[in-house]
C-alpha positions in Angstrom: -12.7 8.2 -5.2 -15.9 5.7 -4.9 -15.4 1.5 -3.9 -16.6 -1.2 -5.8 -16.9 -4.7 -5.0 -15.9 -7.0 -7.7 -14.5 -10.7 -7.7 -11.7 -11.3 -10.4 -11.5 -15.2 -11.2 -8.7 -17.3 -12.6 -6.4 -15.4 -12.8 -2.6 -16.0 -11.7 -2.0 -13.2 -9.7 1.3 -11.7 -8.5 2.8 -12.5 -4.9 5.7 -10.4 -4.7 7.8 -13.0 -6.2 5.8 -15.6 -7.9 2.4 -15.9 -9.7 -0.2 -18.3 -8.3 -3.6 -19.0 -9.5 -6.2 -17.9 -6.9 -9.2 -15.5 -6.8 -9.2 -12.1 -6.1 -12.3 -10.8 -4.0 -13.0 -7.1 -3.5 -15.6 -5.8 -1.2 -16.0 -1.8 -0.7 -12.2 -0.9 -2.5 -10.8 -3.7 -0.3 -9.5 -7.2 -0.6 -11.4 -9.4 1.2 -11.8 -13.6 1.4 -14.9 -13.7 -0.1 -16.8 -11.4 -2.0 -20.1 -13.5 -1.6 -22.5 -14.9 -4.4 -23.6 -11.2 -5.6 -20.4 -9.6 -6.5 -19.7 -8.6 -9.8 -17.5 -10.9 -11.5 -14.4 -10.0 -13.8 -13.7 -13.8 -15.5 -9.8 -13.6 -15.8 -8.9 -16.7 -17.0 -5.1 -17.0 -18.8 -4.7 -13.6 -17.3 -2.0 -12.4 -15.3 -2.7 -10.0 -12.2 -0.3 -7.7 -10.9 -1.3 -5.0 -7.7 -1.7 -1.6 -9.0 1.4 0.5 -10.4 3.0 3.5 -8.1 4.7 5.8 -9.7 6.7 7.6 -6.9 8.1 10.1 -9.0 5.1 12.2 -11.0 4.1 15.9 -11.3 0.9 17.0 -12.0 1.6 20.4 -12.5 4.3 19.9 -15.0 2.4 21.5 -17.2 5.0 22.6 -19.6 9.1 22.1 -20.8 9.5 26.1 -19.4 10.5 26.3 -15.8 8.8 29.9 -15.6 6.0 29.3 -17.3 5.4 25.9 -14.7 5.6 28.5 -11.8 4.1 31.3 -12.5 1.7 30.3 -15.2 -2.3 30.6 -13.9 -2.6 28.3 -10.9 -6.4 27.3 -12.4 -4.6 25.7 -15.6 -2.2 23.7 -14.1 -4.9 22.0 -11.8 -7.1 21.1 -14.9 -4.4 20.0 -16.9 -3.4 18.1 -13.7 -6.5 16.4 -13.7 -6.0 15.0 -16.8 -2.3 14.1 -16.6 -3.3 12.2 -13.7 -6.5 10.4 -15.3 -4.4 9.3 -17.6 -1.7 8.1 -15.4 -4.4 6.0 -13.9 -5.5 4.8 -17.4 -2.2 3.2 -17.9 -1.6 1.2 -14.7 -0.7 3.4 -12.2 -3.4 3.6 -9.5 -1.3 5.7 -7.1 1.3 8.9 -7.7 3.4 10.2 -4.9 3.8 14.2 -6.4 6.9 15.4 -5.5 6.9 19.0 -6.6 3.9 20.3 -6.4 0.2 19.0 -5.6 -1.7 20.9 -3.1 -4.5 20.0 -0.9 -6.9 21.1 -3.1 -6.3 19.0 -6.0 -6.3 15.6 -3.2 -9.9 17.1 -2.3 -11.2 17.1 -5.5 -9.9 13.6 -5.9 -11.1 12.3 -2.6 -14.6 14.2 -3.4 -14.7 12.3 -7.0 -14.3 15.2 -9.0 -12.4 13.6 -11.7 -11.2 10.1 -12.2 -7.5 9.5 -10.7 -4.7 7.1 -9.0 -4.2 7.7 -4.9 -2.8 10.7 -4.8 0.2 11.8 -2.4 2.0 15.2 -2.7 5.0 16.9 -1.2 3.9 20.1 -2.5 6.5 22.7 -4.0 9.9 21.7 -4.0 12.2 23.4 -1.7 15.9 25.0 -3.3 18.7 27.6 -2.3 18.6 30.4 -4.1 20.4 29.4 -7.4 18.9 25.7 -6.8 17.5 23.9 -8.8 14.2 24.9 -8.4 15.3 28.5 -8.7 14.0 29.3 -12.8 15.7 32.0 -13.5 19.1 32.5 -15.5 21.7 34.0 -14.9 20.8 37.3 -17.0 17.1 37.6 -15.3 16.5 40.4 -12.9 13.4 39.6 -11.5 12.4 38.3 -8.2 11.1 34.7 -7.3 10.4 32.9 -4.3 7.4 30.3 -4.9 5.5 28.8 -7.7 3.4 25.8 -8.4 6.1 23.6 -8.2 9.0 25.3 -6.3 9.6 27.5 -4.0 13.1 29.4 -3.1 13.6 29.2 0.6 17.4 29.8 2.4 18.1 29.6 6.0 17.3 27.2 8.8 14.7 29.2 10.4 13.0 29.9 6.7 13.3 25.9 6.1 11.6 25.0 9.5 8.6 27.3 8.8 8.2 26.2 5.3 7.9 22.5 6.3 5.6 23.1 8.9 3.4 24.5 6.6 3.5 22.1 4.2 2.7 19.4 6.5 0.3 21.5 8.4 -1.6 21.6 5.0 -1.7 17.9 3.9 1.4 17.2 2.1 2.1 13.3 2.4 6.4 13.9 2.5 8.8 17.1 1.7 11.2 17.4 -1.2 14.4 19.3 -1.6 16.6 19.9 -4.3 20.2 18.6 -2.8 22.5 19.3 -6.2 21.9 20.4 -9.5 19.5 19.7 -12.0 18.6 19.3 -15.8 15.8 21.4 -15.8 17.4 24.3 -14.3 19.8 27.0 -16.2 22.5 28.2 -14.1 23.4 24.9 -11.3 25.8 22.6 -12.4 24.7 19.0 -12.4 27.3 17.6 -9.8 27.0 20.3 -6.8 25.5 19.5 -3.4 23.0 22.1 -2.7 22.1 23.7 0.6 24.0 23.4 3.8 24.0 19.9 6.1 22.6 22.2 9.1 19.9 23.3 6.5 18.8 19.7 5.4 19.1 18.5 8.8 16.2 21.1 10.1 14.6 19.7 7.2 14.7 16.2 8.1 14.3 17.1 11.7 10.4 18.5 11.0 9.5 16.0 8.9 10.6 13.0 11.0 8.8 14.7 14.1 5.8 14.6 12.1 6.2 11.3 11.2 7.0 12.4 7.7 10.2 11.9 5.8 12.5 13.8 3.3 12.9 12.9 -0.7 15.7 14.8 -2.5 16.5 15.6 -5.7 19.7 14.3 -6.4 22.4 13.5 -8.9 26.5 13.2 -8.1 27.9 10.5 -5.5 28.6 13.7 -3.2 25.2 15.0 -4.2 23.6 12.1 -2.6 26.3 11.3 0.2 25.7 14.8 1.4 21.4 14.3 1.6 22.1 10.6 3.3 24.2 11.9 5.6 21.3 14.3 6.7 19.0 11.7 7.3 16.8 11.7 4.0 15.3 8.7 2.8 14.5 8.7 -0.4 17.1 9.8 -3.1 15.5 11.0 -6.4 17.7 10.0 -9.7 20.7 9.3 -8.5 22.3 8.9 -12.1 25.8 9.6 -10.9 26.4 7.6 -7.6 29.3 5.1 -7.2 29.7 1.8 -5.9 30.7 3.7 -2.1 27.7 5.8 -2.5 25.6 2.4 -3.1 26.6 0.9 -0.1 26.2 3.6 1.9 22.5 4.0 0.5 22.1 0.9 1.5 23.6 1.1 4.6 21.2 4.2 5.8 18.2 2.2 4.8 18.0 5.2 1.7 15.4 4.6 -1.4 16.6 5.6 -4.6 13.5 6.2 -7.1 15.5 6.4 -11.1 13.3 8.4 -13.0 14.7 7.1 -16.8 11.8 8.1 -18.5 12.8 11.3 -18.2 16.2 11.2 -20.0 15.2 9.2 -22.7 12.6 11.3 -23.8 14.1 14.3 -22.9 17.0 12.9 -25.4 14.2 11.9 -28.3 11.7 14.8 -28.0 13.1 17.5 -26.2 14.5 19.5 -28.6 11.2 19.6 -30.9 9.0 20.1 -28.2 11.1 23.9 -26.9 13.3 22.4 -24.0 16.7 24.8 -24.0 20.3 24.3 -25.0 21.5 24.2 -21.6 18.9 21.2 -20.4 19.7 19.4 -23.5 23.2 19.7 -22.5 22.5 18.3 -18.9 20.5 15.5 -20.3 23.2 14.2 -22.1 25.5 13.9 -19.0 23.0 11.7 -16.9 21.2 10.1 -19.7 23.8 7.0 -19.9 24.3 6.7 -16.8 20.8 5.9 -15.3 20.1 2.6 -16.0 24.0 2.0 -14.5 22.5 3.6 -10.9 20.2 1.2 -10.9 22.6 -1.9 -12.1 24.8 -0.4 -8.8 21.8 -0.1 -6.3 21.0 -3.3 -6.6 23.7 -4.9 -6.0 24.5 -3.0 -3.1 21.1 -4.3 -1.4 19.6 -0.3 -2.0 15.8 -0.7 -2.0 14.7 0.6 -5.7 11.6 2.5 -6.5 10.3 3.7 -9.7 9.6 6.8 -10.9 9.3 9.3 -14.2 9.6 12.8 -13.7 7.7 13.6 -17.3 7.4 17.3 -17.5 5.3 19.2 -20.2 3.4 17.2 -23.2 6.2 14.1 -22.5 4.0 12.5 -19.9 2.7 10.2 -22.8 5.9 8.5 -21.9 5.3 7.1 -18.4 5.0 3.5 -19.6 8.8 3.9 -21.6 10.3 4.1 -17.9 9.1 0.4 -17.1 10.6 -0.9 -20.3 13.9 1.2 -19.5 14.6 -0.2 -16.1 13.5 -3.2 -17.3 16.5 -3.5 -19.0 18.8 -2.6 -15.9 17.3 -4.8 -13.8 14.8 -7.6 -14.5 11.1 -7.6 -14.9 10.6 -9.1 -11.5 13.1 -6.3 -9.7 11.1 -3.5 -11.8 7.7 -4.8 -10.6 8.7 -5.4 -7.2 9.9 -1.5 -7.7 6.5 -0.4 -8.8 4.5 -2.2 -6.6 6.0 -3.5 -3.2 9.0 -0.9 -3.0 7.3 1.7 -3.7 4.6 1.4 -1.4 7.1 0.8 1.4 8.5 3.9 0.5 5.2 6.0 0.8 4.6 4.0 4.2 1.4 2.4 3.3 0.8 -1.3 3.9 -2.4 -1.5 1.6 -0.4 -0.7 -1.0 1.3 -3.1 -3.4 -0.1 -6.1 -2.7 -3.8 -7.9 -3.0 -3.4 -9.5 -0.2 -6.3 -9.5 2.6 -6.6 -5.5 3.4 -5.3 -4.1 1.0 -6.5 -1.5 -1.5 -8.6 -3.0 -4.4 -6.2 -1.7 -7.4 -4.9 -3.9 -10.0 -4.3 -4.5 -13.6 -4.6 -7.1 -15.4 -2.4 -8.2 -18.5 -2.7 -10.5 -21.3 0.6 -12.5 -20.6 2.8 -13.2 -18.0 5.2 -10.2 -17.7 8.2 -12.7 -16.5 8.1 -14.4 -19.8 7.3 -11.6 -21.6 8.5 -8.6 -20.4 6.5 -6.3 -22.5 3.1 -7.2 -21.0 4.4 -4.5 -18.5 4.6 -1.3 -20.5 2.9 -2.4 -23.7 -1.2 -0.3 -23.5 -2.5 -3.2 -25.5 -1.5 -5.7 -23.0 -3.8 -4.1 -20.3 -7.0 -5.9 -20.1 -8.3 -4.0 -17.4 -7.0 -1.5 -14.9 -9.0 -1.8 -11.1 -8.8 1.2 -8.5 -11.0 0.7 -5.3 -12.7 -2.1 -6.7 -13.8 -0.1 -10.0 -12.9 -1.1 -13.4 -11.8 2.7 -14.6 -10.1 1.3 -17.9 
């Protein structure tokens, strides 16, 4: 996407713990000292600035609530309806997605070549899962093949798994993703099962850390997550049903853990109106209550929590619901830090997260100070103005 240059005055802008009044000076998408006497000038005075929102849990191509119809559906459709899933991502805050099932190199060149308006973009491309997985679609009673879609693709075997990452990596993607237990979304896995074998996500983790890449993993159960840890992967995905050990041990491995309560909750509102089957309904109810407890235990073990949504099919609209969610288990100055400085640790980019000098010219501004009241931070009327590269794009 295009740089601006802009100077944003008076504003109290967020440090990573505090907000202090100070300038904000872009030049070329970058935060500089001084912008100089010509810049454009965005007067922010009794406004609160906070670095632009990463969502490290998104999906483009989550174009609908039917895991078939995701995969096999016409690859063109999914793109454009990407495009505007992610425009609007960026319209509410979030000026960078990490995808992590799906994307492909040609939807990050037709963001870097301005195609369409949208956050940073980083992508893991399909999912890898076991046969039965949980990014295997199928149920039980369907006798059809599948090994790849949009989203997911079926790979067994440590051989099969080494090739796969290699050419993930060899064509752009930012980090892989496995499925490591059951899901929600899928029909025939149960929910608290560790999925593929340790000497398969070891020659997962193996690739990607020679490439100077990591592993994220879909995960649920204690033993779920114990079992992808143990591997070496570094960021856990949901994580609803750890323990107190499994905390600890998170935190011990240096592991992430991105909570994607978004999800849940409006799978639990709006599912069942919008199609989504018996058996995810039933799954959602299992994990729904205990989200917000996952992130209660991270914490206190010292675990370094993200933020993420994991909004498939038309409840995207929801993305902003997440904040207010782990609002509540945490604090408003845990859930920013998640969405801004955790976050872009996670994704390994130090011009993320911040506006300090060098770093990438995304920010939003808000009408009130989200400490005092909390609602500044997922409420669209309390956006002023969303920044990315210097650009006001909302």
């Amino acid at each position: 996407m295009g740089t601006g240059s802009i100077s944003i005055t008076g504003a109290q802008v967020w440090d990573g713990a505090v907000f202090t009044a100070r300038d904000v000076h872009i030049v070329d998408g970058r935060v500089v000292s001084d912008a100089g006497a010509d810049a454009e000038v965005l007067d922010a005075s009794g406004r609160w600035l906070v670095p632009g929102l990463i969502d490290a849990h998104f999906h483009a191509y989550a174009t609908s609530m039917d895991g078939f119809e995701n995969e096999r559906g016409p690859l063109s459709y999914a793109a454009i309806n990407g495009t505007r899933r992610l425009t609007r991502a960026l319209q509410r805050g979030f000026t960078t997605v990490r995808d992590v099932a799906g994307g492909d190199i040609g939807l990050a060149q037709a963001i870097d070549a301005d195609l369409f308006l949208s956050p940073r973009y980083h992508f893991t491309g399909p999912a890898l899962s076991q046969t039965g997985g949980h990014g295997d679609p199928r149920s039980a009673h369907v006798d059809v093949c599948f090994s790849h879609g949009h989203m997911c693709e079926v790979v067994d075997g440590v051989d099969n798994l080494r090739l796969a990452v290699r050419n993930r990596l060899r064509t752009g993607a930012h980090a892989i993703k496995v499925m490591a237990s059951g899901g929600v979304f899928s029909l025939v896995d149960p929910i608290r099962n560790p999925q593929y074998s340790a000497e398969e996500l070891r020659a997962v983790v193996e690739e990607a850390t020679r490439r100077g890449s990591y592993v994220c993993a879909h995960a649920y159960s204690s033993e779920a997550v114990q079992h992808a840890v143990n591997a070496g992967i570094r960021s856990i995905e949901h994580g609803n049903l750890i323990d107190e050990e499994t905390a600890s041990m998170m935190a011990a491995a240096g592991a992430f853990l991105v909570p994607t309560l978004a999800a849940y909750d409006a799978m639990d509102r709006r599912g069942a109106s919008i199609g989504l089957n018996e058996t995810s309904l039933a799954k959602n109810a299992v994990v729904l209550e205990k989200g917000q407890d996952a992130v209660r235990l991270a914490h206190a073990a010292g675990v370094r929590v993200g933020f993420g949504t994991d909004l498939m099919g038309d409840l995207e609209d929801d993305q902003l619901a997440g904040v207010r969610l782990q609002v509540a288990a945490s604090s408003a100055a845990d859930t920013l830090r998640s969405m801004t400085s955790v976050n872009a640790e996670l994704i390994g980019d130090e011009a993320l997260g911040h506006l300090g000098k060098g770093a990438y010219g995304d920010a939003v501004l808000l009408s009130s100070d989200p400490l005092a009241n909390p609602s500044a931070l997922w409420e669209q009327n309390a956006r002023v103005a969303v920044v990315r590269a210097g650009i006001v794009v909302a």
